[in-house]
C-alpha positions in Angstrom: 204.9 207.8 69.7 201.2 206.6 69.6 200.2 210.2 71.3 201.7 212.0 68.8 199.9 209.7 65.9 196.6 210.6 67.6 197.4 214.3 67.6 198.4 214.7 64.4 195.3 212.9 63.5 193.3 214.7 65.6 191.1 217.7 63.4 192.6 221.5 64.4 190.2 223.8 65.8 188.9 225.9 63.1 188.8 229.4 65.3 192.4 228.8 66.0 193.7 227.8 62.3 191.7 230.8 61.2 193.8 233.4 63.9 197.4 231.3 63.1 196.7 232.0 58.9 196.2 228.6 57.7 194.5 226.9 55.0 191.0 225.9 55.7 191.1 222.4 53.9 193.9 220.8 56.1 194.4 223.9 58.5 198.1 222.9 58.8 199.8 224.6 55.8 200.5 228.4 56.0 198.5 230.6 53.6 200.8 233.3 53.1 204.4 233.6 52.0 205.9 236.1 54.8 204.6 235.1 58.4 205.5 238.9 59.0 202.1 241.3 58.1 204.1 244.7 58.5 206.3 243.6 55.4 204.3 246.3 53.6 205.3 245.3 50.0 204.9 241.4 50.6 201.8 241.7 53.3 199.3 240.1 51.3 201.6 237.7 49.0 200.2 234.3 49.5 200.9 230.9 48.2 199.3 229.6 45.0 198.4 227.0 46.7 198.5 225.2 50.3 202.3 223.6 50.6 200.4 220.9 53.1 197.3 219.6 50.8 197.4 221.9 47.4 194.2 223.7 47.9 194.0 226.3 45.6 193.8 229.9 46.9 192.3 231.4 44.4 189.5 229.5 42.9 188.7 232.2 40.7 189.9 236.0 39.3 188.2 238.9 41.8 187.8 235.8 44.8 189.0 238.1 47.5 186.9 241.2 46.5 184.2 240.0 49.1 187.2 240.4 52.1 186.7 244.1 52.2 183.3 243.2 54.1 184.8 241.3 56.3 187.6 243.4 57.0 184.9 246.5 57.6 183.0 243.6 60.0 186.3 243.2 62.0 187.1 246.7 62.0 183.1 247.2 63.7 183.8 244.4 65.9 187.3 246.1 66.9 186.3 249.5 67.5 183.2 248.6 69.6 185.1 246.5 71.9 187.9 249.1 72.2 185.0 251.4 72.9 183.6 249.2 75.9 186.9 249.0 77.1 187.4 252.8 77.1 183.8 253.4 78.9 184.9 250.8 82.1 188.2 251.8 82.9 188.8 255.6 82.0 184.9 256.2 81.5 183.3 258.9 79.3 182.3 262.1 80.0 180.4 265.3 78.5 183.1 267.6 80.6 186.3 266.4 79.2 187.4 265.4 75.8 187.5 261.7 76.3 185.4 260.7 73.6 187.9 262.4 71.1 190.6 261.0 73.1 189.2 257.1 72.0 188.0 258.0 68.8 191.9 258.8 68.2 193.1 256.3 69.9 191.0 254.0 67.7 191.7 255.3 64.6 195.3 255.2 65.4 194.8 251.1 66.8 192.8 250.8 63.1 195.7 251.8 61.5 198.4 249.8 63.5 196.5 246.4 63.0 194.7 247.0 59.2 197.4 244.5 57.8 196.4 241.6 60.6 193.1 242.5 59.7 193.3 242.3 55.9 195.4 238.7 56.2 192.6 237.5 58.8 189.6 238.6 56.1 191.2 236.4 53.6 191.8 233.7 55.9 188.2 234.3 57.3 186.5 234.4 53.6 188.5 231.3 52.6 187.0 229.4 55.3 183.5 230.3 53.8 183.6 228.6 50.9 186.2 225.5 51.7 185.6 223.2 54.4 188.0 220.6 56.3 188.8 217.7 54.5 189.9 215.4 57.1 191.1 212.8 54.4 193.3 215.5 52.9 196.2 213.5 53.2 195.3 210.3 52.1 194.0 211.7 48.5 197.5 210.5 46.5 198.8 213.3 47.3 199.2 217.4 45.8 197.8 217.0 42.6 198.8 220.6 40.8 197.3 221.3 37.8 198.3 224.3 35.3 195.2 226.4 34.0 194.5 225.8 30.7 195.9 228.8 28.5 193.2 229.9 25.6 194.6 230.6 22.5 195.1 234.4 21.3 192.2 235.7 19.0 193.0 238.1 16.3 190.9 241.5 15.9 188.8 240.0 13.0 188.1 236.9 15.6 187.3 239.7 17.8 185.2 241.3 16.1 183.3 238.7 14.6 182.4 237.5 18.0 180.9 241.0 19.0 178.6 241.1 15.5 177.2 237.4 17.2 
């Protein structure tokens, strides 16, 4: 019983929450709603927030806008190490046609994993801007609060504010 206290305890490897989806601030709840990515219509629903400490996952409107770069960064990093593997083991050459032979396969292997690689960027960009909390859980618990609604303006308000 103690050796499971002290792993629970214990602080998760942040490479390995990042590649299993989970929230950066406890890295123990799940991040998205559907563990499957090739649910096309329901690939990139997430939670509000974490169901383990309540971090929200979207501090602000447009947050995930900066996950294109590091989906194109993945998508660099993947092609360059599918190329290395094409040049050691069936090798390039100027008299065949293997260089158009990887450049499809790669395209096709882009394809195949692009919603992985979407679901990692957001993990990935997440983890950028919030860090483990290792007291997450002793905090009094999920504290969810409702964004304050603003009331509706009227056109006159509307305008008024644009002649200011």
């Amino acid at each position: 019983m103690a050796n499971t206290t002290a792993q629970a305890a214990q602080k998760p490897a942040l490479p390995g929450s990042i590649l299993a989806l989970k929230c950066p601030r406890c890295r123990r709840g799940n991040m998205f709603l559907k563990n499957n990515p090739y649910q096309i219509k329901h690939s990139m629903d997430m939670h509000e927030h974490c169901p383990k400490c309540g971090q929200n996952f979207e501090p602000q409107i447009g947050f995930y806008y900066g996950t294109g770069y590091v989906s194109y960064g993945l998508s660099v990093a993947l092609s360059v190490a599918s190329f290395l593997c094409w040049a050691i083991f069936p090798g390039f050459s100027l008299k065949n046609n293997s260089l158009f032979y990887w450049l499809g396969s790669n395209i096709l292997l882009l394809i195949i994993l692009q919603p992985v690689l979407m679901r990692l960027a957001r993990t990935i960009w997440l983890a950028f801007f919030v860090r483990y909390d290792e007291n997450w859980n002793r905090q009094g618990g999920i504290k969810l609060t409702a964004p304050v609604e603003q009331p509706a303006l009227s056109i006159e308000d509307k305008k008024e504010m644009i002649r200011q």
